[in-house]
TORKOL-4160 file (C-alpha; in steps of 0.2 Angstrom, whole numbers, padded with zeros to 4 digits, m for minus):
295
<pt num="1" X="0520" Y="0450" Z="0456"/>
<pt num="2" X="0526" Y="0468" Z="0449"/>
<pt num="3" X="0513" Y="0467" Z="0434"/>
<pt num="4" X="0499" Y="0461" Z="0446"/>
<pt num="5" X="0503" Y="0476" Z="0453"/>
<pt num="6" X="0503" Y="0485" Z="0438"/>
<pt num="7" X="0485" Y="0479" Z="0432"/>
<pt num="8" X="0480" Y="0481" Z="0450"/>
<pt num="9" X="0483" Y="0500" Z="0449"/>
<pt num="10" X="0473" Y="0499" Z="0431"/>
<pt num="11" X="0460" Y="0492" Z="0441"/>
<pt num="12" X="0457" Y="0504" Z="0454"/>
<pt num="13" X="0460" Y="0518" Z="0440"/>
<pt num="14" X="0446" Y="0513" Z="0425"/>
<pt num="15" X="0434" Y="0507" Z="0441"/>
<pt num="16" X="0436" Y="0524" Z="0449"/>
<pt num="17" X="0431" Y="0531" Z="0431"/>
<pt num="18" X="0416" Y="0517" Z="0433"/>
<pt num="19" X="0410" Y="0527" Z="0449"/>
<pt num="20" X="0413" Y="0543" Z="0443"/>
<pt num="21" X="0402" Y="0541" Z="0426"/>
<pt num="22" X="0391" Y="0530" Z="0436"/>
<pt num="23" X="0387" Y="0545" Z="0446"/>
<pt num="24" X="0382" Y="0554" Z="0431"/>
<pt num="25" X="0371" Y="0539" Z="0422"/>
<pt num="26" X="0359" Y="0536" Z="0437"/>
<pt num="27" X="0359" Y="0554" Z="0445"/>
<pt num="28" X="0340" Y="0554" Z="0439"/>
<pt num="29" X="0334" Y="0537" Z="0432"/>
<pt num="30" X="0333" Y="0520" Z="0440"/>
<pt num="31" X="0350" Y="0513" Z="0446"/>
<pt num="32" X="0343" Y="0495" Z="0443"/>
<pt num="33" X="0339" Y="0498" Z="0422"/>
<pt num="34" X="0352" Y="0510" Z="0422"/>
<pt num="35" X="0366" Y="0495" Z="0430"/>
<pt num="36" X="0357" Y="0482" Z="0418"/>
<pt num="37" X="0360" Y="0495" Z="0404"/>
<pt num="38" X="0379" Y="0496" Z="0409"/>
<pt num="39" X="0378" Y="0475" Z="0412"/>
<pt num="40" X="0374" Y="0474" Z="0392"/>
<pt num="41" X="0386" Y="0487" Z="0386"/>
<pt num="42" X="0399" Y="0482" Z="0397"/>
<pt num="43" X="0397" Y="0464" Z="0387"/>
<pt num="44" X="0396" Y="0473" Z="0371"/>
<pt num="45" X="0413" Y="0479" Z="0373"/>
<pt num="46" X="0419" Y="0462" Z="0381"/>
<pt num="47" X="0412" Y="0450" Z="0366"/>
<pt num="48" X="0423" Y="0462" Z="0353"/>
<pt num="49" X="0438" Y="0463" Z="0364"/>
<pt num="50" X="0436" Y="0442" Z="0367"/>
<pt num="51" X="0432" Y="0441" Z="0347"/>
<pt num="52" X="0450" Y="0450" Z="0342"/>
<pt num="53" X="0460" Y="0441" Z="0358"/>
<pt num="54" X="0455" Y="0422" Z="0352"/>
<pt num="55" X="0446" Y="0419" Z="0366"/>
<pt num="56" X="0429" Y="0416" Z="0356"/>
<pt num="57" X="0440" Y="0404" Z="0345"/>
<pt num="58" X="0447" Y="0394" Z="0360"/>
<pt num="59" X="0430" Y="0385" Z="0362"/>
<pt num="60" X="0418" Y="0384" Z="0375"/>
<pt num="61" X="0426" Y="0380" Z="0392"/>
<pt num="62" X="0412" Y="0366" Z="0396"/>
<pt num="63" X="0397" Y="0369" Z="0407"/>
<pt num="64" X="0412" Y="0361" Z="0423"/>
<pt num="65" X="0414" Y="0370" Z="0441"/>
<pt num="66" X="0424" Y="0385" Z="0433"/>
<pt num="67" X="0411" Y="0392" Z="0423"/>
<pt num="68" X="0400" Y="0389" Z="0438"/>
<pt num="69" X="0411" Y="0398" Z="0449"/>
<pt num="70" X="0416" Y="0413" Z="0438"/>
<pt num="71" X="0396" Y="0413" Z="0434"/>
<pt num="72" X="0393" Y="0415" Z="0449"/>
<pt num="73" X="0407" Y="0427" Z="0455"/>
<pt num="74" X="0399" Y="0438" Z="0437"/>
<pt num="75" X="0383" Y="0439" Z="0447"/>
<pt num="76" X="0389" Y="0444" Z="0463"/>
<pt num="77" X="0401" Y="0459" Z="0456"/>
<pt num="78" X="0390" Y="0464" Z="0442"/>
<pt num="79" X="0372" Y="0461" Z="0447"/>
<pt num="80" X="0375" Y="0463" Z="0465"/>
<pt num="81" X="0389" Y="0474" Z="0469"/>
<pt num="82" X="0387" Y="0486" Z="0454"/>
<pt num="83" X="0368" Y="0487" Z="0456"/>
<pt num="84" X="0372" Y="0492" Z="0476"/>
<pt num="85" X="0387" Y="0501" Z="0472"/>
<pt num="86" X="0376" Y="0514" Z="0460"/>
<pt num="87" X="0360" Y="0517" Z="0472"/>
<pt num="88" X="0373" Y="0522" Z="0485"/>
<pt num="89" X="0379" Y="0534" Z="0473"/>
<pt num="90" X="0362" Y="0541" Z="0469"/>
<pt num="91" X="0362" Y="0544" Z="0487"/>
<pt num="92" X="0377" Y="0548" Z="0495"/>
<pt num="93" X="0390" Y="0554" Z="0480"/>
<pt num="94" X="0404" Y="0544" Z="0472"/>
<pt num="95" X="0416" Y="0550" Z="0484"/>
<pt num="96" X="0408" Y="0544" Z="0500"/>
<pt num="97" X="0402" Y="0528" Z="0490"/>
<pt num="98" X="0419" Y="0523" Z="0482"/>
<pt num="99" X="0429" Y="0526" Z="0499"/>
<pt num="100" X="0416" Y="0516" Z="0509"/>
<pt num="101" X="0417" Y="0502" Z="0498"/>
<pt num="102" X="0434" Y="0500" Z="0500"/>
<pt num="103" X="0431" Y="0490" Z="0514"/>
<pt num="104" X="0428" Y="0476" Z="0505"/>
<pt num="105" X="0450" Y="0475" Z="0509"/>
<pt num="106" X="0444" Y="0467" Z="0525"/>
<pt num="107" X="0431" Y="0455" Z="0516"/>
<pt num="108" X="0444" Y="0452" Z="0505"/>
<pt num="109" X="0459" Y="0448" Z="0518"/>
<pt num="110" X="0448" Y="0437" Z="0528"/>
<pt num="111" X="0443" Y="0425" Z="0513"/>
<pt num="112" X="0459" Y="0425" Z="0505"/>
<pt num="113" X="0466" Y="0417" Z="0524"/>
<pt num="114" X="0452" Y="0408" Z="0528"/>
<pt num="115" X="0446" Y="0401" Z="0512"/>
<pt num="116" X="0462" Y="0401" Z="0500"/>
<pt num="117" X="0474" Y="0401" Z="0514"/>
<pt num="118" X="0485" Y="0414" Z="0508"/>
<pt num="119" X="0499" Y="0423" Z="0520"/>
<pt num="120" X="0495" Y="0437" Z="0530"/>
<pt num="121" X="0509" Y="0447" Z="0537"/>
<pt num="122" X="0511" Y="0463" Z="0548"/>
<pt num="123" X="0510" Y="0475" Z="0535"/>
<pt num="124" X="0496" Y="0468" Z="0527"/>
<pt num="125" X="0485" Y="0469" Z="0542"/>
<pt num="126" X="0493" Y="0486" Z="0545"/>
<pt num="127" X="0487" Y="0492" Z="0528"/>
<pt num="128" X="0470" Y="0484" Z="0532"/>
<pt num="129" X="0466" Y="0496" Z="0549"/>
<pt num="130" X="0473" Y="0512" Z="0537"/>
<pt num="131" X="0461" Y="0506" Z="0524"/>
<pt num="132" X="0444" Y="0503" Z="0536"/>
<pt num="133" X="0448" Y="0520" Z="0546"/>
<pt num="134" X="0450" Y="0529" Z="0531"/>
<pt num="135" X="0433" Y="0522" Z="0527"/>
<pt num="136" X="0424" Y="0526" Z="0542"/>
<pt num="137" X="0431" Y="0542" Z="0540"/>
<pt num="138" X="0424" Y="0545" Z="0526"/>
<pt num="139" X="0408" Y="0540" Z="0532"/>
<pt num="140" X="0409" Y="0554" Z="0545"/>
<pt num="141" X="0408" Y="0568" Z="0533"/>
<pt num="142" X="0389" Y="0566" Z="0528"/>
<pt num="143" X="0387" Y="0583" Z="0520"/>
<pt num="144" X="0370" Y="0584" Z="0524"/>
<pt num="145" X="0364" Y="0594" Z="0543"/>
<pt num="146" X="0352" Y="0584" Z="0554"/>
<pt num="147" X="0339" Y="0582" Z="0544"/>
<pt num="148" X="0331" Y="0565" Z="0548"/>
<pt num="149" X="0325" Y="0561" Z="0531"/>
<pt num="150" X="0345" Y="0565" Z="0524"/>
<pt num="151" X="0350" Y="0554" Z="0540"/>
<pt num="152" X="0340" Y="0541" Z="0533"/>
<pt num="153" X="0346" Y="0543" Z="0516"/>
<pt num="154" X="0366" Y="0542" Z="0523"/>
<pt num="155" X="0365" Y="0527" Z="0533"/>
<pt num="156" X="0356" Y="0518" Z="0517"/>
<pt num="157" X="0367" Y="0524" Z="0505"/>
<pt num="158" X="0382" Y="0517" Z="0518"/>
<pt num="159" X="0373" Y="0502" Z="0518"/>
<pt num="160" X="0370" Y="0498" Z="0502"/>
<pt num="161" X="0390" Y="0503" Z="0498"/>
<pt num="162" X="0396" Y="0489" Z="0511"/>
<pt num="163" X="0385" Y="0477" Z="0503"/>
<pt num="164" X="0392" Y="0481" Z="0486"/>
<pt num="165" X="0409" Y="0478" Z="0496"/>
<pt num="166" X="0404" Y="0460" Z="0504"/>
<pt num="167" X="0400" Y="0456" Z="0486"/>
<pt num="168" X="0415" Y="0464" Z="0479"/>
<pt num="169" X="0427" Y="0454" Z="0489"/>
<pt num="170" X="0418" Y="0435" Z="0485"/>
<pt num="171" X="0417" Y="0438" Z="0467"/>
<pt num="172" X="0436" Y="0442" Z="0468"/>
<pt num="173" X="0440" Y="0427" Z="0479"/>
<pt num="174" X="0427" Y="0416" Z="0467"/>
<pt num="175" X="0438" Y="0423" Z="0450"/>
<pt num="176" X="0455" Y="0419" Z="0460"/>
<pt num="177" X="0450" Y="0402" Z="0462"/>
<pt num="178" X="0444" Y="0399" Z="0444"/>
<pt num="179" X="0454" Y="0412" Z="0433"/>
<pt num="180" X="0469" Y="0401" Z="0428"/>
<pt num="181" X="0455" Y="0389" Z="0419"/>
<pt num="182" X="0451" Y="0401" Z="0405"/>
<pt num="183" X="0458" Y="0404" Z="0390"/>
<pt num="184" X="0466" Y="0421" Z="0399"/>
<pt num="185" X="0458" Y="0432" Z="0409"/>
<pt num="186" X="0449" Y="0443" Z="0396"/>
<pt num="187" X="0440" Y="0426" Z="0393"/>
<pt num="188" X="0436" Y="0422" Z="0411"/>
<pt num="189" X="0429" Y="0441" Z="0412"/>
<pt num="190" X="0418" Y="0437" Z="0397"/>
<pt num="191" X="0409" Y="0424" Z="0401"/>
<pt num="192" X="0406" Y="0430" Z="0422"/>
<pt num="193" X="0399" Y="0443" Z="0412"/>
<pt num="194" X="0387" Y="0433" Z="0401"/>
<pt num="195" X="0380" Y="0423" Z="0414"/>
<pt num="196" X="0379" Y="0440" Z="0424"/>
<pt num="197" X="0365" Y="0448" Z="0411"/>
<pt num="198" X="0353" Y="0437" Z="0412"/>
<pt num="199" X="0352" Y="0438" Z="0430"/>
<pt num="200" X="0346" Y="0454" Z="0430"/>
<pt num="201" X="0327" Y="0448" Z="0423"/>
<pt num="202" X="0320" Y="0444" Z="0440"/>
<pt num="203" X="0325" Y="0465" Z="0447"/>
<pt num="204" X="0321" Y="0474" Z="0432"/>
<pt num="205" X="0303" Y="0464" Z="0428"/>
<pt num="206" X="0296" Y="0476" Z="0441"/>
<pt num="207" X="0304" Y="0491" Z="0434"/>
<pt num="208" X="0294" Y="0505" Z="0424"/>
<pt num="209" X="0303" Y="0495" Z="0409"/>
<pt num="210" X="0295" Y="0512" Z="0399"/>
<pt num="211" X="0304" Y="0523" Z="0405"/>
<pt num="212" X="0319" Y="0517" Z="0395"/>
<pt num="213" X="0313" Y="0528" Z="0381"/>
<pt num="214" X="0314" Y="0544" Z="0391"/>
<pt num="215" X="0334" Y="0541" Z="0392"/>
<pt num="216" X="0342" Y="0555" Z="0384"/>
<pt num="217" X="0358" Y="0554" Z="0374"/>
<pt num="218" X="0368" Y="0562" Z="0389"/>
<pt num="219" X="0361" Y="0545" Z="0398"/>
<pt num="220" X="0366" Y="0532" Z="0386"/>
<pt num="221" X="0383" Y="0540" Z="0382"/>
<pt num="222" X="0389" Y="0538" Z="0400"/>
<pt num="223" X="0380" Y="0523" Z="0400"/>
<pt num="224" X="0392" Y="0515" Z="0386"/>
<pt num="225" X="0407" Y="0525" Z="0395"/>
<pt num="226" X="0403" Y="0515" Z="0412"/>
<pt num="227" X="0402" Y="0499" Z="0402"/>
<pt num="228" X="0419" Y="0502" Z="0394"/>
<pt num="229" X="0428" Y="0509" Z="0407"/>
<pt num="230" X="0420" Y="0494" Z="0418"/>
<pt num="231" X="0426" Y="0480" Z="0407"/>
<pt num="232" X="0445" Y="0486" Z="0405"/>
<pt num="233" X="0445" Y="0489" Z="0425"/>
<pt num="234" X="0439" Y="0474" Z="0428"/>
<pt num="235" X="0448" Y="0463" Z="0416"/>
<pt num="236" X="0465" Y="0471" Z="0421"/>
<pt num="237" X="0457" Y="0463" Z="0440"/>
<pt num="238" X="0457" Y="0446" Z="0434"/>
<pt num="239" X="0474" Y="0447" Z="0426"/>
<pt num="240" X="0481" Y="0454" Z="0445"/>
<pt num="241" X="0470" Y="0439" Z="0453"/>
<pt num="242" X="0479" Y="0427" Z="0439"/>
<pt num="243" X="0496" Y="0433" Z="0446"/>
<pt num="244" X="0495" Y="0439" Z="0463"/>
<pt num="245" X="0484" Y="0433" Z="0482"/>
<pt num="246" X="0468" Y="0440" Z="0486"/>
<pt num="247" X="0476" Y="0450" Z="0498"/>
<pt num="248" X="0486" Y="0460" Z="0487"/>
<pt num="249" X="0476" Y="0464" Z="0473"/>
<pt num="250" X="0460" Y="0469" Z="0482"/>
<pt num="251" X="0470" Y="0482" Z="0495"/>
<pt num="252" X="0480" Y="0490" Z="0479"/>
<pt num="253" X="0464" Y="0491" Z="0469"/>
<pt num="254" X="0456" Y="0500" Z="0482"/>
<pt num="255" X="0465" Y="0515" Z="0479"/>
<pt num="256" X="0452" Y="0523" Z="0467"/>
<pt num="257" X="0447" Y="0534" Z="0480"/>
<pt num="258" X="0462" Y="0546" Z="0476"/>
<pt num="259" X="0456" Y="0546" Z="0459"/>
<pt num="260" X="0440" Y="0547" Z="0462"/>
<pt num="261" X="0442" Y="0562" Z="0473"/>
<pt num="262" X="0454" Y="0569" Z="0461"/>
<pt num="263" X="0441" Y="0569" Z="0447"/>
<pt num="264" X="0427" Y="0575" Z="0458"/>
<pt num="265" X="0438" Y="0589" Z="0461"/>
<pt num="266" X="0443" Y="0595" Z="0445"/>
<pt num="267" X="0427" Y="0591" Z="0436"/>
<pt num="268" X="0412" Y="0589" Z="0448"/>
<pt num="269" X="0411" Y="0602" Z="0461"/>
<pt num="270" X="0393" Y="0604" Z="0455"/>
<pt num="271" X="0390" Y="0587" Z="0458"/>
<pt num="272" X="0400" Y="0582" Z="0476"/>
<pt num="273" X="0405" Y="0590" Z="0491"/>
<pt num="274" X="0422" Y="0585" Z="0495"/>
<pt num="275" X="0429" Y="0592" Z="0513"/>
<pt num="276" X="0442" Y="0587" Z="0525"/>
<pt num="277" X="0437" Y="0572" Z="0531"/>
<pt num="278" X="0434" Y="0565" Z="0515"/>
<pt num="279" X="0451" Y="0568" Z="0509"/>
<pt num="280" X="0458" Y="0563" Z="0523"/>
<pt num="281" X="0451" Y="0547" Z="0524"/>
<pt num="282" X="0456" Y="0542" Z="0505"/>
<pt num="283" X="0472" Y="0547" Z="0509"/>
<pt num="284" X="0473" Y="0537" Z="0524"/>
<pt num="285" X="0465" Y="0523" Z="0511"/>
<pt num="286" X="0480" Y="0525" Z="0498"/>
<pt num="287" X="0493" Y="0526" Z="0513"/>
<pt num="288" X="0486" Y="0509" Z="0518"/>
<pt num="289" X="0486" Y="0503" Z="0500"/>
<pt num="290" X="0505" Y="0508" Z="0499"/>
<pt num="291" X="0507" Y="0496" Z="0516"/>
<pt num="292" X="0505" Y="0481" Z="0503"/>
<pt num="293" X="0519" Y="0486" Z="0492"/>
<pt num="294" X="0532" Y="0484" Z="0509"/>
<pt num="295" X="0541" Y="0469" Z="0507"/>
């Protein structure tokens, strides 16, 4: 349990690195080209670190229920979530975004006892209700006045953050249920992520595809930095969901807001607004987080 814990915390710090440079890659470009982009180097970085682990030279798993599962569960966190996750960034700000995401604690909870029937105590539930009212705190601090059209653009920048969290937390109960087929969990991460890509043909083919070529270097480089970061957070995900319940490694991952806010802090004032109610609200998500470490 203590190393799921471990790679939990790795988790929540490389995918608070994910939003952060996330923020950066689609600030002024499409976030769906700009995710597909992330999708292709993320999988660049996953084929070489697959090649040195053996897992390319374990063989193919066999075209059975787990690749079907982890396939899907590629789609939902990479296609889905990350593709919602990053248009609420564009609108809202990685703070906002990151924190409101972290509901996906309660998806989480609820399909690991309903679905995996996985043991649900009084801290955990505890640490739950910290984690969704640091979340809705959070998604009281709109920076914006009353300006309709910023209203508008808060509420669909929530929205699309709590369907990157729905999506989130079924790819993590998906990869729970499969992970211990793989070769290890680097393997299991490499192919979600190579039935993921292709996925992505249906939302891009109505895209301005041309407007690829006007990405600068400064797009490409955090480009590649999102993809790498997102491939070492998420395979240290599937080795916690390898050793550890649903409901203990999704709360503990969810404690990126700290570090997202600490980051946005140090290095992007320019960038994000971060007041009281936001750091309250990550705090408030961290404190619940720490709930699940209570025995």
């Amino acid at each position: 349990m203590d190393i799921a814990l471990v790679f939990a915390l790795g988790t929540a710090f490389f995918l608070a690195l994910r939003d952060i440079f996330g923020r950066m890659a689609t600030h002024d470009i499409d976030p769906v080209l700009s995710t597909a982009a992330t999708a292709f180097t993320g999988l660049a970085v996953l084929t070489c670190a697959a090649l040195l682990n053996g897992d390319l030279h374990a063989g193919f798993p066999g075209w059975g229920w787990p690749l079907f599962v982890i396939g899907v569960a590629g789609i939902l966190r990479i296609t889905v979530g990350r593709t919602t996750l990053f248009t609420a960034i564009k609108y809202i700000g990685a703070a906002r975004s990151s924190s409101f995401s972290a509901t996906n604690v309660f998806f989480a909870m609820f399909l690991g006892v309903a679905f995996l029937e996985e043991a649900l105590t009084f801290m955990l539930t505890a640490g739950a209700v910290l984690v969704v009212a640091g979340c809705v705190l959070v998604a009281m601090s709109r920076a914006q006045g009353g300006v309709p059209q910023a209203w508008t653009r808060y509420v669909g920048g929530m929205a699309l953050a709590l369907a990157s969290a729905l999506a989130m937390a079924l790819s993590a109960a998906l990869t729970r249920l499969v992970v211990h087929e793989f070769s290890s969990p680097l393997g299991a991460n490499f192919y979600a992520s190579l039935i993921a890509l292709p996925s992505f043909l249906p939302a891009i083919s109505n895209r301005p595809l041309r407007s690829v070529a006007d990405w600068t270097p400064r797009h490409w480089r955090y480009i590649w930095l999102v993809g790498l970061v997102s491939a070492i957070g998420t395979t240290c995900g599937y080795f916690a969901l390898k050793h550890a319940p649903v409901i203990v490694v999704q709360p503990v991952a969810q404690s990126r807001p700290l570090f997202v806010l600490l980051i946005t802090w140090l290095f992007l004032r320019a960038h994000e607004t971060v007041n009281w109610k936001v750091t309250v609200g990550a705090l408030a998500i961290v404190v619940g987080t720490a709930l699940f470490f209570v025995r």
